[in-house]
N, C-alpha and C positions, 0 to 999 in steps of 0.2 A: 504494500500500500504506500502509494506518494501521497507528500503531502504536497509540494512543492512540483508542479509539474512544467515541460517547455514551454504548453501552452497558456499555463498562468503567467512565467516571466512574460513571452511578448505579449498578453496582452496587456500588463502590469507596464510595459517598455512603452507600447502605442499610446496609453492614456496619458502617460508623463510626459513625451515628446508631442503630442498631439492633443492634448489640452488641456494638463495641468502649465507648461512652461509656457503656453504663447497666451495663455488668460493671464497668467504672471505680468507676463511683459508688456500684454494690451495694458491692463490697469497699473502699471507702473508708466509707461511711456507716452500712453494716448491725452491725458492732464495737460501735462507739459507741452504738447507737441501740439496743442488745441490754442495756448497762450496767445495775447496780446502783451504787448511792452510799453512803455513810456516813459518820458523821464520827467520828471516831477519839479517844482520848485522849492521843497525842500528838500530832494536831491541834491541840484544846484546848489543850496545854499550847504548842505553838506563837503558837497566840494570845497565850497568857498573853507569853511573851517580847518577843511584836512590838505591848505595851504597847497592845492593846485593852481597855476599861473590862471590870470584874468585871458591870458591868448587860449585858455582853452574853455572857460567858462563862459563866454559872451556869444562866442557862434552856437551854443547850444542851447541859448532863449529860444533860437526862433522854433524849435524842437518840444519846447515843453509844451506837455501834454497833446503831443499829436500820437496815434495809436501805430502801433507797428507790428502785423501778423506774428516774423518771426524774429528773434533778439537779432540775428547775424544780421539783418536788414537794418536795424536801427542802431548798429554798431558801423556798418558803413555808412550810413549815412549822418554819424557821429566822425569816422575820420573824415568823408567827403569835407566837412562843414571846417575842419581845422587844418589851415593853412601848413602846419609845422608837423609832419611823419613822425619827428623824434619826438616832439611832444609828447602825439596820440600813442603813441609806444609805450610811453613811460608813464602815462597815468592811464593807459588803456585799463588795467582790472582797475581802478577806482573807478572810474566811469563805468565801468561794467557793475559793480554791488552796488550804485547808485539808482539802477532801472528798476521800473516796479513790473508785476505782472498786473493787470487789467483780467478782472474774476469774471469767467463768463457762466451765466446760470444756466444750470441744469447741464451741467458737463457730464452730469454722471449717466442722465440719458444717451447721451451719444455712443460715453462708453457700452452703454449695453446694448444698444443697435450694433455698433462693430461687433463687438460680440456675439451678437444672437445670427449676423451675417456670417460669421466667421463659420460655428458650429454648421449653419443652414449648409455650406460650401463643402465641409468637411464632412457631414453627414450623406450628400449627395455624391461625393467623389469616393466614399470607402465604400459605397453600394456598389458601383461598379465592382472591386475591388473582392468585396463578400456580400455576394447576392445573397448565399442563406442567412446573413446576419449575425452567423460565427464571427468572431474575432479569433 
């Protein structure tokens, strides 16, 4: 008598690779990846404290609070905006922990439409696969 049989590891393998890890990393990555940015003016004036030159704080009024899908966007067009490379280099991570995210409501919906699309995908593609519904 097994207790432990081949056809429990793989099916024990397919659940883990097939919908425990990618539900993982939908709900870990889809949040984030959903975000808006902006940069604030008490950002700004955060800067201003942590003794960042005025050549890099004044081209980035005309920035505040405009929305930006994804951060690399509003990061470029944070260096576009300053004249000086070595500046934006050297206070490029200050300027970066200074961005806010912008909360969008009911993210958690979306997460679960991807998800329930995800499944609908994966449950249609392993029928081919196992018509009798064996695993």
């Amino acid at each position: 008598m097994k207790i432990i049989t081949w056809g429990d590891i793989r099916r024990g393998t397919l659940a883990i690779v097939l919908v425990i890890i990618p539900t993982v990393l939908l709900g870990t990555y889809i949040g984030p990846a959903l975000q808006s940015y902006q940069i604030t003016g008490p950002g700004l004036w955060q800067l201003k404290r942590t003794n960042v030159p005025d050549e890099v704080i004044e081209p980035l009024h005309v920035l505040r609070l405009k929305p930006f899908f994804f951060k690399f966007r509003l990061m470029s067009e944070v260096e576009s905006r300053i004249d000086n490379p070595e500046l934006f280099n050297k206070y490029k991570n200050k300027i970066e922990r200074q961005l806010q995210t912008i909360p969008i409501p009911a993210v958690e919906y979306i997460f679960l439409a991807t998800l329930a699309l995800y499944y609908f995908v994966l449950w249609y593609t392993t029928r081919k696969w196992f018509p009798d519904g064996k695993v």
